[in-house]
N, C-alpha and C positions, 0 to 999 in steps of 0.2 A: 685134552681137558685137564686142567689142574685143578688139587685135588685142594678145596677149602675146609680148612681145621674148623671145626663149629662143634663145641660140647653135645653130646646128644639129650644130656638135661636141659638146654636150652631149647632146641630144636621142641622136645616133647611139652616144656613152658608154656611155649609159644602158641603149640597147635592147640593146646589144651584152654590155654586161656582166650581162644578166637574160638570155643565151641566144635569145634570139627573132629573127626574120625578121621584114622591112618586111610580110609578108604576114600574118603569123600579128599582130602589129600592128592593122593594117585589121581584119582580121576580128575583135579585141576592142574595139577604138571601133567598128565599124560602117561605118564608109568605104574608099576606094576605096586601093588599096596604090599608087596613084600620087600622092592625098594624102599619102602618108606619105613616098614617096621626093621629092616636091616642099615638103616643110616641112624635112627635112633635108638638103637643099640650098639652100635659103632663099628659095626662091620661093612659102613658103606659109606660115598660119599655123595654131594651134591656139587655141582658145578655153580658158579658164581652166576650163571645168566637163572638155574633155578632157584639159586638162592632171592635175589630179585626178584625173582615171581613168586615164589612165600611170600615175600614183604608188602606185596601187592597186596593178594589174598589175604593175608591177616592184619591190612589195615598197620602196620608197623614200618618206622624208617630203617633201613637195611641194619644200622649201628645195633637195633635191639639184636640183632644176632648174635654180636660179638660180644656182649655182655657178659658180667658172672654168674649172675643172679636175674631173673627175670618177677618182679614185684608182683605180689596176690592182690588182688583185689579182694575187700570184704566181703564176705556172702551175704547175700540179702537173705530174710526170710522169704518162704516161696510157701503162696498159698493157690497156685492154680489147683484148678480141680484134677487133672491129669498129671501131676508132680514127678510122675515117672518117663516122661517125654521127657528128651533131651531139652534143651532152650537151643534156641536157632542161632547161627554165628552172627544173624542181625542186630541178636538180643546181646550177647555176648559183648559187641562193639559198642550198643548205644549205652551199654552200664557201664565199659573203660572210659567213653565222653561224658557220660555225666560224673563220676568221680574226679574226673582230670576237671570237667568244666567248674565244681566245686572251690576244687583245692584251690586254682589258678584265682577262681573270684573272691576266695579270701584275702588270699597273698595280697592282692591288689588295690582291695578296698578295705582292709581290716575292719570288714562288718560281718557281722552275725544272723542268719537269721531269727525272726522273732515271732517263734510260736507261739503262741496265746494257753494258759493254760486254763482248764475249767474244774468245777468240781466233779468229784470221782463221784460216781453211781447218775449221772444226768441221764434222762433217757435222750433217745437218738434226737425225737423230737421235740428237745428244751433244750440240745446242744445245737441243734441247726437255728433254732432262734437266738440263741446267746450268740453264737459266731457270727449271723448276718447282723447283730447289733453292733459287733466288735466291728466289724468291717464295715460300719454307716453307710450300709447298700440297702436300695429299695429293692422290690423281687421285678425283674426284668419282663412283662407281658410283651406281647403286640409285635414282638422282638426277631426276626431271622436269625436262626442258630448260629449263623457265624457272627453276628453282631454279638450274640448274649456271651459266645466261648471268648472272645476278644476281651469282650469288657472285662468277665469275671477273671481272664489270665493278667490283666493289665493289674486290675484293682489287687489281686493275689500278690502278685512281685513285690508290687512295692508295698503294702500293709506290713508284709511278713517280710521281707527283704528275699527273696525265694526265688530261685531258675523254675522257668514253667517253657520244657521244651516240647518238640516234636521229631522223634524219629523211624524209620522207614522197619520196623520190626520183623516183619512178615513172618511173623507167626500168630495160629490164629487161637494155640492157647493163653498168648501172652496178649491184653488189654493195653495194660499200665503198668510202670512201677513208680518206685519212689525212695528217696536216699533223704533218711534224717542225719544232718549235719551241721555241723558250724553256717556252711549254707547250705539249705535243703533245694531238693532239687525233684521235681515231678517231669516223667519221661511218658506221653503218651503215643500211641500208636500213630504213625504219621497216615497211616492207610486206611482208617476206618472212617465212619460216616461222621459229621460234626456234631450230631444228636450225642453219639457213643460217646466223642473224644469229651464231649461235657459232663455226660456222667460219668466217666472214668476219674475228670478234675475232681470232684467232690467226693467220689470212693476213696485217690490217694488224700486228700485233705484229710480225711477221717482219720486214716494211721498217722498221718504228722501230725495231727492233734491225739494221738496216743502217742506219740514220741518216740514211734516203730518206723523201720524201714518195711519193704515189701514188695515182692514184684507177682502180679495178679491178673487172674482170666476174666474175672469178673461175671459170672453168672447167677443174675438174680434170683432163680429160684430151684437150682440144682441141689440133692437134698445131699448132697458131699459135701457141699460149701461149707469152710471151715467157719466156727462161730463168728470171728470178729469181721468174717469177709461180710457175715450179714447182715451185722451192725453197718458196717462200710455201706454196705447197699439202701440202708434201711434210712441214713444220715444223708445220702444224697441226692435222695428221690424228695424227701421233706426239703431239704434246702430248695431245691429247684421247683419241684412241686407242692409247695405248704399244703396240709390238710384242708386248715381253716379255709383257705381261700379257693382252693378245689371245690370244695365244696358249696360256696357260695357262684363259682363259675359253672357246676353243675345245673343249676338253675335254671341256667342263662340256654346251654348248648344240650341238655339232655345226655342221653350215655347211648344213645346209638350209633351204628356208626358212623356219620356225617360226626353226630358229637364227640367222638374219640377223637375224629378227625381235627377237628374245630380246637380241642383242646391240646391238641400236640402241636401245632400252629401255635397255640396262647403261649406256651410253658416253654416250646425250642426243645421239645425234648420228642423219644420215639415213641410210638405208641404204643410201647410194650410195656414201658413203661408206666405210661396213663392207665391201660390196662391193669398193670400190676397193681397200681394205687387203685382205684375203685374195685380188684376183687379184695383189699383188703380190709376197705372198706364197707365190706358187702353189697355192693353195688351193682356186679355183676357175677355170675354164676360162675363153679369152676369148670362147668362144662361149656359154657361161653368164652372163658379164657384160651381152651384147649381148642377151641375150633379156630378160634382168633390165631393163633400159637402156631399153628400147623400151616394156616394160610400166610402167615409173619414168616414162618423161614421158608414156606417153597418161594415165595416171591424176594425175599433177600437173596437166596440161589439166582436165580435170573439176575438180578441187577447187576449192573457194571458201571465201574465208571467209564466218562465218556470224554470226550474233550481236553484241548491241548493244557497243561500244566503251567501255572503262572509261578515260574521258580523266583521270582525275585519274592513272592508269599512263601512259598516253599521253605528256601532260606532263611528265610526272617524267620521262621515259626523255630525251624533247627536251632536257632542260635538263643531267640528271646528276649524282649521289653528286657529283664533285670540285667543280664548279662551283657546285652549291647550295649546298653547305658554304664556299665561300670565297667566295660575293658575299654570306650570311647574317652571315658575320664580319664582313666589311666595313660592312654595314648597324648592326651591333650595336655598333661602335666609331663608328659616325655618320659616319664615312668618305663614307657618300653615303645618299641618302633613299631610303623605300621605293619611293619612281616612278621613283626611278634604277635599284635593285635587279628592279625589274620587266619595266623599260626591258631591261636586259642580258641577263636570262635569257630574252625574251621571251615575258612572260607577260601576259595579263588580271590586273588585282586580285585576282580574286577563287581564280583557282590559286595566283599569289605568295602569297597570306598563309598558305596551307596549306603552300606549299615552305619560302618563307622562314621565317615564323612557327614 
């Protein structure tokens, strides 16, 4: 076995900025976690076939090894309620893609995003009406939740010129995040229910219209939740679900629970939701909430998903309407090759020709 020269600052870079432990390490090569704390101290070494399989693991092409320096990424602020959990090496990767998929979409398209700004002190709900003004959207009824997440991610992109991605998180303190930039960029959970992934859109919206990055657990009414997350929560439930009109749908459908039912159908959103709006507007009891509450997560425990995965959706959601549309342009003016263009969004050949193409 020959022995390959790799700094051990690079090596600890590496594992550090993929999220992982010297232990969780060992146990993906197969060896002993004091090999691995004795190679990044430099009393050991790795062979070239394990160095390969780092590279695998941490999502990096073999050359970031040989480097001198291995680049930080910015910290996002972190408002999950559990802050003292590590973040999963899921999380880890899909914040390195969407800063890369940022930068790369500027370079490209020398465009900016274009956050709207409003006056300071609006309440949540005088800010979810000014913004659905800004954005000349009617409020979506009658709608299948993956029709309303569509529309609202399509109309998002291009109003504000903004990445609106999807990826595989699998963590279940982490909802969403969201990267304010030259192009901003919203990352939601590729694993959760369509309901969630829509109000996740409009929680991160709420810090991009603070002009905050953030990466968040989103629990509506956990009494830890840091203030702006409640605003966050408080700005997305009115956007999707307006009072005024709640209220006048109340009429219609009652607040029982066929009418909870009825009403999470209307709106594309979960019932915990609709819930939480009519106990805030005293519509329902808080001890009707809690029994509601109790039967919402044993019955979320039981469900699964079911059925075979449509990855050509899949992928298209990972990459996104803005981004495809401007690494396609760029391709088209020959600005850069199709294995560049594939390279960026990252894709297999054979999705790229179908996105780009």
């Amino acid at each position: 076995m020959s022995k390959i020269n790799i700094k051990p600052s690079i090596l600890i870079a590496l594992r550090e900025a993929s999220g992982y432990s010297p232990l969780e390490v060992a146990k993906k090569l197969g060896v002993s976690v004091q090999k691995i704390n004795n190679v990044e101290r430099g009393k050991d070494f790795f062979t070239l076939t394990q160095i390969k399989k780092l590279a695998d693991i941490y999502s990096r092409p073999l050359a970031a090894f040989f480097t001198d320096k291995v680049p930080k990424l910015p910290t996002l602020p972190d408002y999950r309620i559990n802050r003292e959990r590590r973040l999963t090496p899921e999380v880890y990767l899909a914040q390195r893609r969407a800063f890369y998929l940022s930068r790369k979409i500027a370079e490209l398209s020398n465009k900016k995003s274009k956050i709207p700004s409003f006056p300071k002190g609006l309440s949540t709900k005088e800010l979810a009406n000014r913004f659905r003004k800004y954005l000349g959207v009617d409020l979506l009824k009658q709608k299948k939740a993956d029709e309303i997440l569509d529309y609202y991610k399509k109309i998002l992109e291009e109003k504000l010129s903004m990445a609106i991605i999807e990826y595989p998180l699998k963590a279940e303190g982490v909802r969403a995040f969201c990267i304010f930039s030259d192009i901003s960029v919203i990352v939601l959970n590729e694993n959760d229910e369509t309901p969630i992934k829509l109000f996740s859109l409009f929680h991160e919206i709420y810090h991009l219209l603070k002009k905050t990055s953030a990466i968040c657990s989103i629990d509506v009414e956990h009494e830890r939740q840091p203030r702006i997350e409640f605003h966050c929560d408080r700005f997305a439930a009115e956007f999707l679900v307006p009072t005024n009109d709640l209220i006048e749908e109340i009429k219609k459908t009652g607040v029982d629970n066929k009418g909870i039912s009825k009403l999470s159908k209307i709106y594309g959103v979960s019932k915990q939701v609709i819930m939480l709006r009519l106990l805030k507007l005293g519509l329902v009891s808080r001890d009707r909430y809690r029994q509601f509450k109790e039967k919402f997560d044993k019955e979320k425990l039981k469900t699964k998903k079911t059925g075979r995965r449509k990855w050509d959706r899949v992928f298209f959601n990972r990459v996104g309407n803005f981004a495809a549309q401007e690494v396609s342009n760029a391709y088209r003016k020959g600005d850069i090759t199709f294995l560049e263009s594939a390279e960026i969004l990252n894709l297999k050949t054979n999705y790229a020709e179908k996105i780009i193409g």
